[in-house]
PyMOL CGO cylinders between C-alpha atoms (Angstrom):
from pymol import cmd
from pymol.cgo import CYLINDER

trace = [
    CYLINDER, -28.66, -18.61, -4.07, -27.76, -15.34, -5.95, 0.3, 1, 1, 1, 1, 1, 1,
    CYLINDER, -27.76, -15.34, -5.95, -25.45, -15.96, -9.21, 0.3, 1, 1, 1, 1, 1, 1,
    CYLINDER, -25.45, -15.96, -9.21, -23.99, -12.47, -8.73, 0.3, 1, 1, 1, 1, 1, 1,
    CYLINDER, -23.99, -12.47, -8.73, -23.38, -9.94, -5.82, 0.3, 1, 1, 1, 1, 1, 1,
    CYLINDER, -23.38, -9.94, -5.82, -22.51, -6.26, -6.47, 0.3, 1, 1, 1, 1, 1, 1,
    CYLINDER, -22.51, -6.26, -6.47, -19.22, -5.18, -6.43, 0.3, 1, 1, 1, 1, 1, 1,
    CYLINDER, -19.22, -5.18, -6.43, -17.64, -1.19, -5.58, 0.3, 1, 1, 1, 1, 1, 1,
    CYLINDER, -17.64, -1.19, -5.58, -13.98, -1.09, -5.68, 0.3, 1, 1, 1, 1, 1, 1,
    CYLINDER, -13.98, -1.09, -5.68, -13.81, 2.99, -4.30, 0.3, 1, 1, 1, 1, 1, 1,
    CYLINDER, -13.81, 2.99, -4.30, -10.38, 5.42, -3.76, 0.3, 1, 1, 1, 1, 1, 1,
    CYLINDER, -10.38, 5.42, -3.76, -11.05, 8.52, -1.71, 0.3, 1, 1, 1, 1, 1, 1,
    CYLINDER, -11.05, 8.52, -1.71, -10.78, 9.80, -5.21, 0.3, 1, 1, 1, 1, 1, 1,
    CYLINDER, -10.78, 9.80, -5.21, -12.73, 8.03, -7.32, 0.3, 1, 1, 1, 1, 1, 1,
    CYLINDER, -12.73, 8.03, -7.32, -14.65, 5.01, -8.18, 0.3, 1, 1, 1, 1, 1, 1,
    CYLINDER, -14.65, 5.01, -8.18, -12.59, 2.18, -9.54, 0.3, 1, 1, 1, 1, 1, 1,
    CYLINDER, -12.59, 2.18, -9.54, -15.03, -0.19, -10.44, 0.3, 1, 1, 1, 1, 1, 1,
    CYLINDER, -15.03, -0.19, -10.44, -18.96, -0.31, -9.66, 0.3, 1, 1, 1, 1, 1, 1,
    CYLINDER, -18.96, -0.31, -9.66, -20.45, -3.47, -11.55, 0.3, 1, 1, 1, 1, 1, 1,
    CYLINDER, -20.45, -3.47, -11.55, -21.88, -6.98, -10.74, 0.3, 1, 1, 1, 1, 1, 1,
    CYLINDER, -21.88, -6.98, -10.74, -19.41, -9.83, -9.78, 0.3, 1, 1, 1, 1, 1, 1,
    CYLINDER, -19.41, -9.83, -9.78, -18.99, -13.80, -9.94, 0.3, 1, 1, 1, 1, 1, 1,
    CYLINDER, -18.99, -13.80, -9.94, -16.04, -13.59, -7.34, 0.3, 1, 1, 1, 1, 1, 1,
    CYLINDER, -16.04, -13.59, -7.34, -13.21, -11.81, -6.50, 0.3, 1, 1, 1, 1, 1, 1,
    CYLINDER, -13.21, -11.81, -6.50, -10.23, -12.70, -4.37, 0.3, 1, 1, 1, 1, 1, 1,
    CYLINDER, -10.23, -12.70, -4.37, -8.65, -9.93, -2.41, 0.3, 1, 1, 1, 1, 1, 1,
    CYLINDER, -8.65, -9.93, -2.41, -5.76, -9.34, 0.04, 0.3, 1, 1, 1, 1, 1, 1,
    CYLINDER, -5.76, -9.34, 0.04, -6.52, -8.98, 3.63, 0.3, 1, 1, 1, 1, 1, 1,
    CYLINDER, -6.52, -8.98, 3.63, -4.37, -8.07, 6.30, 0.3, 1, 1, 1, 1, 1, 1,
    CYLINDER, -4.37, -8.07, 6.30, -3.91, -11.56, 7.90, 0.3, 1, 1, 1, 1, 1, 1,
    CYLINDER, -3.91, -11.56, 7.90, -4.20, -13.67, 4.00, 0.3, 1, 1, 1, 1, 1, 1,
    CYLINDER, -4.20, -13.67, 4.00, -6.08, -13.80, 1.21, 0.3, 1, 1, 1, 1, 1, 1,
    CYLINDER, -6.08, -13.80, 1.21, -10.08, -14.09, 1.12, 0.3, 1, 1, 1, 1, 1, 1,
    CYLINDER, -10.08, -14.09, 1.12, -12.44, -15.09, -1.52, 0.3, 1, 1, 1, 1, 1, 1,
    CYLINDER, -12.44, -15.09, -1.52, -16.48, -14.05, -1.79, 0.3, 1, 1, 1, 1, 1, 1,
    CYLINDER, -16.48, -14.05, -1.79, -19.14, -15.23, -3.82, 0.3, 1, 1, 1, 1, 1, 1,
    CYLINDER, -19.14, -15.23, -3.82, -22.76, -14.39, -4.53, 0.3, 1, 1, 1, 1, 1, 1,
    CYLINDER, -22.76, -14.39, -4.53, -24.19, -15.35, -1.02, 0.3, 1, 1, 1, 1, 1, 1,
    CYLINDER, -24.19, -15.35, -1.02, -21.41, -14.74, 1.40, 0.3, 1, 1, 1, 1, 1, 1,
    CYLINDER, -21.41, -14.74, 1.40, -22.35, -13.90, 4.71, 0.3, 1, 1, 1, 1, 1, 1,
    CYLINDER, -22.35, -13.90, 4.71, -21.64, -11.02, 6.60, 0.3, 1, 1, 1, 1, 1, 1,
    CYLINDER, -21.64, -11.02, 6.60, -17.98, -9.69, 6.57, 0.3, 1, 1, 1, 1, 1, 1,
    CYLINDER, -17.98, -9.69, 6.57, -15.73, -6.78, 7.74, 0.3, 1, 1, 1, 1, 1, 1,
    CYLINDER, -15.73, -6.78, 7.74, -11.90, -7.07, 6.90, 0.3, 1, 1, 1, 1, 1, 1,
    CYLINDER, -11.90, -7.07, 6.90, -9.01, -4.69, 7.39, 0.3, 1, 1, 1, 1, 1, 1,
    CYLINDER, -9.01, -4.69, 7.39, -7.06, -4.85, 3.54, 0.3, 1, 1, 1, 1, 1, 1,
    CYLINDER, -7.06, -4.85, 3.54, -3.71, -5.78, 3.34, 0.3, 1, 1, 1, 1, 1, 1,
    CYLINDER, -3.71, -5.78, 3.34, -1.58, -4.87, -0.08, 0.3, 1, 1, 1, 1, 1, 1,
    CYLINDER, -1.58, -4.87, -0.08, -1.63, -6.94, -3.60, 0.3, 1, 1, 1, 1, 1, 1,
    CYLINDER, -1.63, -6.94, -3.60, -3.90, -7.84, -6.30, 0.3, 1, 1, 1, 1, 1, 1,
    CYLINDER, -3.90, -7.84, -6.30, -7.55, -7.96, -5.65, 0.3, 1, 1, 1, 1, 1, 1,
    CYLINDER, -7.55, -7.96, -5.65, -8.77, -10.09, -8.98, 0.3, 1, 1, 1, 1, 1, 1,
    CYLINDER, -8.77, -10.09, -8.98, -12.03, -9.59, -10.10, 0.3, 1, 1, 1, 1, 1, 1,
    CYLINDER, -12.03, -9.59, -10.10, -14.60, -11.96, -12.25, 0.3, 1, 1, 1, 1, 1, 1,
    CYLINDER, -14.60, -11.96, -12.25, -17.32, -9.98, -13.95, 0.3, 1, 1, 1, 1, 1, 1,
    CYLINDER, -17.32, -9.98, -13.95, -20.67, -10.66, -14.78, 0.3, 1, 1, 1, 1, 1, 1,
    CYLINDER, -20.67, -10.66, -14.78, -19.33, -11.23, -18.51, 0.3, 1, 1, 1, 1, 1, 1,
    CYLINDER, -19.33, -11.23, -18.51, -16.75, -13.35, -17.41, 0.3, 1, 1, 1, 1, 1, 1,
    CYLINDER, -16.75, -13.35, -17.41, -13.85, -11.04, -18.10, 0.3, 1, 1, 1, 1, 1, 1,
    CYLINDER, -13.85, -11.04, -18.10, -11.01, -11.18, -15.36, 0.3, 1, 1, 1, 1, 1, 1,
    CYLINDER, -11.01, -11.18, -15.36, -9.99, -8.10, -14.34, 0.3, 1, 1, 1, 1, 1, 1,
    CYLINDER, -9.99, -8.10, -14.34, -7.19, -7.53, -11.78, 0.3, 1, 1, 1, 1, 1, 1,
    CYLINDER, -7.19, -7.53, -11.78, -5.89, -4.28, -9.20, 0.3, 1, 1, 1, 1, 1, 1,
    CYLINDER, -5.89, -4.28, -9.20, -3.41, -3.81, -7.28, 0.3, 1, 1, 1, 1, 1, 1,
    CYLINDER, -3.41, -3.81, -7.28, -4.57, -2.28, -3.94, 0.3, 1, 1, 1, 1, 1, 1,
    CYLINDER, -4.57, -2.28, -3.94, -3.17, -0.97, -0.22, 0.3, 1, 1, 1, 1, 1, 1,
    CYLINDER, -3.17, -0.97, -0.22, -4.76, -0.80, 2.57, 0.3, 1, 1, 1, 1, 1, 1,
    CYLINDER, -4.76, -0.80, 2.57, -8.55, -0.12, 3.47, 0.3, 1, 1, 1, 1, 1, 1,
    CYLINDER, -8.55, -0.12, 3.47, -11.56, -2.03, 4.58, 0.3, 1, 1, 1, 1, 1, 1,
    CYLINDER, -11.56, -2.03, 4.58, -14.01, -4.53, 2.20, 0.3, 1, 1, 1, 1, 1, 1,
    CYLINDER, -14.01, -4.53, 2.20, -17.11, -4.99, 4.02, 0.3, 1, 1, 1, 1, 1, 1,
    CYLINDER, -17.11, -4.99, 4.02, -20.00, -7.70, 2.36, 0.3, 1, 1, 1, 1, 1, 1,
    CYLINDER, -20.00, -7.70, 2.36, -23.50, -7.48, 3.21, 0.3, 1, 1, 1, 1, 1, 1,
    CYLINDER, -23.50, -7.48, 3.21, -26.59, -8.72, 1.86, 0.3, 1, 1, 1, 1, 1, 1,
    CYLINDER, -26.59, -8.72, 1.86, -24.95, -9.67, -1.38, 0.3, 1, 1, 1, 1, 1, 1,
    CYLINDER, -24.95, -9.67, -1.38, -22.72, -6.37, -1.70, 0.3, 1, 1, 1, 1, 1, 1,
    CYLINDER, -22.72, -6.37, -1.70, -19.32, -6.07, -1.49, 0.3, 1, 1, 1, 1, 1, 1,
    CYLINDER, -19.32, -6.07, -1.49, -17.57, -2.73, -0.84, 0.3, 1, 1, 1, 1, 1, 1,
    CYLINDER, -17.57, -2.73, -0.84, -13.89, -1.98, -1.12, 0.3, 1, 1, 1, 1, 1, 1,
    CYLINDER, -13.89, -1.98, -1.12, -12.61, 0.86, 0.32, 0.3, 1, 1, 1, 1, 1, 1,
    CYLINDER, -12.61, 0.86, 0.32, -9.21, 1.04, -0.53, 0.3, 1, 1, 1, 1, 1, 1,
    CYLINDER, -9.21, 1.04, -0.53, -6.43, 3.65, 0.38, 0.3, 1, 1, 1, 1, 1, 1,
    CYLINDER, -6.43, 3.65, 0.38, -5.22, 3.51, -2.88, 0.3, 1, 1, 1, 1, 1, 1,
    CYLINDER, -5.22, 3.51, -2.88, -5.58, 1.03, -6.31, 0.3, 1, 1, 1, 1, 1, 1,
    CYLINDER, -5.58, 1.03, -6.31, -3.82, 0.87, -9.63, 0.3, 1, 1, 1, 1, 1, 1,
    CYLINDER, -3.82, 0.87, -9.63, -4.34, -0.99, -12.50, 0.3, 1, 1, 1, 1, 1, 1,
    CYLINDER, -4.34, -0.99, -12.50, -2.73, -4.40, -13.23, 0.3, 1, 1, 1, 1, 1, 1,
]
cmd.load_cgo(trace, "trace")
């Protein structure tokens, strides 16, 4: 099983954060959700809140998001979000 899975954290402005990832946790509209490296297939509608990240170096890093989609796939993760601030 893969140690890390690639991570895009993406505004219709800009891209957040583009990196590999232990794990992150991240709102969804019905509760929270977790991935790791190895996750099967997923499609989730994003709720509002912090979506906390853990880097490849460790380092926890944290945004605060609302609304979009995160979709995982063959060890990638993609966050669309409608909008995403620093926390």
């Amino acid at each position: 099983m893969a140690r890390l899975m690639e991570l895009r954290v993406v505004t219709p402005e800009k891209v957040v954060f583009e990196g590999a990832a232990r794990s992150l946790v991240a709102p969804a509209w019905d509760g929270w959700v977790g991935v790791l490296p190895g996750h099967a297939p997923f499609l989730t509608l994003l709720g509002s809140g912090p979506i906390e990240v853990d880097s490849e170096s460790g380092e926890r890093r944290a945004f605060g998001i609302s609304g979009g989609v995160m979709k995982v796939e063959s060890n990638e993760v993609m966050v669309l979000a409608d909008r995403v601030e620093p926390s």
